[in-house]
C-alpha positions as CSV (number, residue, x, y, z in Angstrom):
1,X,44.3,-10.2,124.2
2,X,41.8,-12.8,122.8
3,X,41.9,-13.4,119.3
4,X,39.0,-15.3,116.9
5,X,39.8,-16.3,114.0
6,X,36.7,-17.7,111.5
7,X,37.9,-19.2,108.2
8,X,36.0,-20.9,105.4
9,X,38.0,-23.7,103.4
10,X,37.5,-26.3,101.0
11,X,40.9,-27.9,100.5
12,X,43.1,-27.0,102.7
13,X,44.6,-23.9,102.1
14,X,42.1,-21.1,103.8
15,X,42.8,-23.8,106.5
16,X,46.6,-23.4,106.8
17,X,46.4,-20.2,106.5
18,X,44.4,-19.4,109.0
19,X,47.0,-21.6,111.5
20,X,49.7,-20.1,110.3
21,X,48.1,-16.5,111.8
22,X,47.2,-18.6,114.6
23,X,50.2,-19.1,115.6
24,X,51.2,-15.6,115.6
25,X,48.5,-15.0,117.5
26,X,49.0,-16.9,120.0
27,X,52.2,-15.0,121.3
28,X,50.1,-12.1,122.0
29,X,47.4,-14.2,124.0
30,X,44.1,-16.3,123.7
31,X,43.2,-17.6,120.4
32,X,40.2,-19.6,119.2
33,X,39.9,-20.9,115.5
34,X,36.5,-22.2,114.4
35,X,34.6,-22.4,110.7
36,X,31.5,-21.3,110.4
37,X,29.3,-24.3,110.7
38,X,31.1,-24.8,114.2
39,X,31.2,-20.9,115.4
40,X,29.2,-20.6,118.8
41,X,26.7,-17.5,118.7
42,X,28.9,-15.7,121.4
43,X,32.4,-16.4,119.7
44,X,32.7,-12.6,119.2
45,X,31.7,-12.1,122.7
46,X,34.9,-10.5,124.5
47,X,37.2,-10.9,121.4
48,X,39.9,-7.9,121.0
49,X,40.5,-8.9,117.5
50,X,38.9,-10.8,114.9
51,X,40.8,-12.5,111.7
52,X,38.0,-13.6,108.9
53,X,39.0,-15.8,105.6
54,X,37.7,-17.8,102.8
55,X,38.5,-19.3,99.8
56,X,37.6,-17.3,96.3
57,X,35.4,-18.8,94.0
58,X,33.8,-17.4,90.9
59,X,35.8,-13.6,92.2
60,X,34.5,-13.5,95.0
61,X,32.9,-15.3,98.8
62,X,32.0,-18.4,98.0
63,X,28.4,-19.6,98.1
64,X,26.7,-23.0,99.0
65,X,26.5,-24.1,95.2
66,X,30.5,-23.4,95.0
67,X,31.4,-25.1,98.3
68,X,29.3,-28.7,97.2
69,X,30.9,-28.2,93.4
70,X,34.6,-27.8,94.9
71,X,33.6,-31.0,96.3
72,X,33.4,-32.8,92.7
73,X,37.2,-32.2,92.1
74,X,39.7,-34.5,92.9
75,X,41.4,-34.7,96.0
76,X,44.9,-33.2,96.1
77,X,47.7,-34.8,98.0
78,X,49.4,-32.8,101.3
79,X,46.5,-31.5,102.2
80,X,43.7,-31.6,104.9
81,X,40.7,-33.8,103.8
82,X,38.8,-31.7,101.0
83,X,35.8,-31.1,102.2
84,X,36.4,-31.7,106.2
85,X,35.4,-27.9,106.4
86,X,32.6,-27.7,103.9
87,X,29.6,-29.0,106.2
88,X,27.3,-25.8,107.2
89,X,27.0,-22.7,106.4
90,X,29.8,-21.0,104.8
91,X,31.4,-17.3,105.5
92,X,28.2,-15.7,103.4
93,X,25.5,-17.3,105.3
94,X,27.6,-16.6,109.0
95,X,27.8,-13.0,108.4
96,X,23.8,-13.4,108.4
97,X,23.6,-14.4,111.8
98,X,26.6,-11.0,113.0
99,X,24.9,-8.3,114.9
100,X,26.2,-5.3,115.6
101,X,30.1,-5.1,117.0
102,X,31.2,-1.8,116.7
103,X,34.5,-1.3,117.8
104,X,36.1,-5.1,117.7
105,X,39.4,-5.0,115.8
106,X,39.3,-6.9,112.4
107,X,40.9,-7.6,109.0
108,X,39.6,-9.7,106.3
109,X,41.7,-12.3,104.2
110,X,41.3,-15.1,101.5
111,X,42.7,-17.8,99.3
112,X,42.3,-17.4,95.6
113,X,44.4,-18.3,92.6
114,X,47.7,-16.5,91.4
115,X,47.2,-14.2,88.4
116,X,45.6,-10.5,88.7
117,X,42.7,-9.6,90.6
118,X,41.0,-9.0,88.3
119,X,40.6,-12.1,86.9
120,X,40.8,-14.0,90.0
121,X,39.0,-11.6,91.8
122,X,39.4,-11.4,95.7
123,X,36.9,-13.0,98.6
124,X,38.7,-11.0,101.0
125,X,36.7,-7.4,99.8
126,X,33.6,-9.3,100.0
127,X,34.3,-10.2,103.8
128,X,36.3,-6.6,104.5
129,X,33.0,-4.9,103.8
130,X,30.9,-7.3,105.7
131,X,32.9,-6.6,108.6
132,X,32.4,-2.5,108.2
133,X,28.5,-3.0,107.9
134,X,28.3,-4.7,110.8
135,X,31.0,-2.3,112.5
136,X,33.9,-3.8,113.0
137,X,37.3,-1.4,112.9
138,X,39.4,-3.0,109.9
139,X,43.4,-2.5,111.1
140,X,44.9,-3.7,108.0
141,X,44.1,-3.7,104.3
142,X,42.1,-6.9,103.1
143,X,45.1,-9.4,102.2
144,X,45.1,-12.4,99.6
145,X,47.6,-15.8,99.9
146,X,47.9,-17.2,96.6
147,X,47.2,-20.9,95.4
148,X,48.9,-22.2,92.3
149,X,46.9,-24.1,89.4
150,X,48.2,-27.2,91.1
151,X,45.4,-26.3,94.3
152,X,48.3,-26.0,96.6
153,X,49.7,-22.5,99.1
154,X,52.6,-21.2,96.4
155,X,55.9,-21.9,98.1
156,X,56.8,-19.1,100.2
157,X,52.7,-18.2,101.3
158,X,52.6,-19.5,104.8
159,X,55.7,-17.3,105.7
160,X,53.6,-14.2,103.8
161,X,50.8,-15.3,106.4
162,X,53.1,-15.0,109.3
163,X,54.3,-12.0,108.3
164,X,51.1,-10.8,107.8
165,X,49.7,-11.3,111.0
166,X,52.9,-9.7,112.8
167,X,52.3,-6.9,111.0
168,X,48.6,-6.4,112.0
169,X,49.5,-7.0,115.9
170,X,52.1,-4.7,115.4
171,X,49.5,-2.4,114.1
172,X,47.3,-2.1,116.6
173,X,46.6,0.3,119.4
174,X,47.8,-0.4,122.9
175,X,44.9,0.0,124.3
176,X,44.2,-3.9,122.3
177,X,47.0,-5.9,124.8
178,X,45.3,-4.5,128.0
C-alpha cells in the first residue's frame, strides 16, 4: 500500500502531526510526506491512500497573506523552525494544480486552536471538500488536533494522531493492502 501524505505547516505542529500518521503508516507499506511547495506533479500517481492537513487560520485553510503574517510572531521553543514549511504555495493554491482522482482513498485533517469550532473554525472541511470535488473517496470524517494558546500540540495530541490514523487503516477496504 503507498501512502501520500501532503501537510501545510507554519510552526510545527501540522508538521508533527503529519509524522506522527506517518509513522502508522508506515506499518502498512510505502509512505511519502511532502508540503506543497515540494509535492511533484505525479505524487498522487499510484497512491492507495492520501492523508491532507493544514494549519487553521482565520476558521479556515490558510491563504498566502496568513502563512507570511504567522511569520511576524515570535518563534516558539520545541518546535521545528517556524516558517521552514512556509516557502510556496500553500494547501489552497496545491489543490489548484489536482486533476481529477476518482477513486484514491483520502481524509482530510488540520491544526487549529482549542475552544469550539465554531470560533476556531476548522481547515480540515475546507480541504475534506476539496478532496470530494476533485473525487477522491473520504474514509474517515475530517479530524482536528488541537493547539493550546501557548502554539504548542496539547499534551496528549500526537497519541490522538496515532490513533487516528489506526483507525482510518483499519477502516479501509481490503481491496486497499493488495
Amino acid at each position: 500500500m503507498r501512502t501520500v501524505i501532503i501537510y501545510e505547516s507554519v510552526y510545527g505542529n501540522t508538521r508533527n502531526v503529519a509524522e506522527e500518521l506517518a509513522e502508522v503508516a508506515r506499518s502498512h507499506g510505502d509512505v511519502e510526506l511532502f508540503t506543497p511547495a515540494v509535492a511533484p506533479a505525479d505524487a498522487l500517481h499510484g497512491a492507495d491512500l492520501v492523508l491532507i492537513g493544514g494549519p487553521t487560520h482565520i476558521h479556515g485553510m490558510s491563504w498566502a497573506a496568513t502563512r507570511q503574517s504567522g511569520l511576524a510572531a515570535p518563534p516558539v521553543t520545541g518546535h521545528h523552525a517556524a516558517g521552514a514549511d512556509v516557502p510556496g504555495p500553500g494547501l489552497r493554491n496545491w489543490f489548484h494544480g489536482v486533476g481529477r482522482v476518482d477513486g484514491v482513498l483520502a481524509a482530510a485533517f488540520d491544526t487549529r486552536l482549542e475552544g469550539i469550532e465554531v470560533v476556531t473554525g476548522r481547515a480540515s472541511l475546507g480541504i475534506s471538500r476539496r478532496l470530494r470535488h476533485h473525487g477522491f473517496t473520504e474514509v474517515a470524517a475530517p479530524r482536528s488536533f488541537i493547539v493550546g494558546r501557548d502554539n504548542v500540540l496539547c499534551v496528549g495530541e500526537t497519541d490522538r494522531a496515532r490513533e487516528w490514523a489506526t483507525s482510518v487503516f483499519d477502516s479501509l477496504p481490503a481491496l486497499a493492502f493488495q
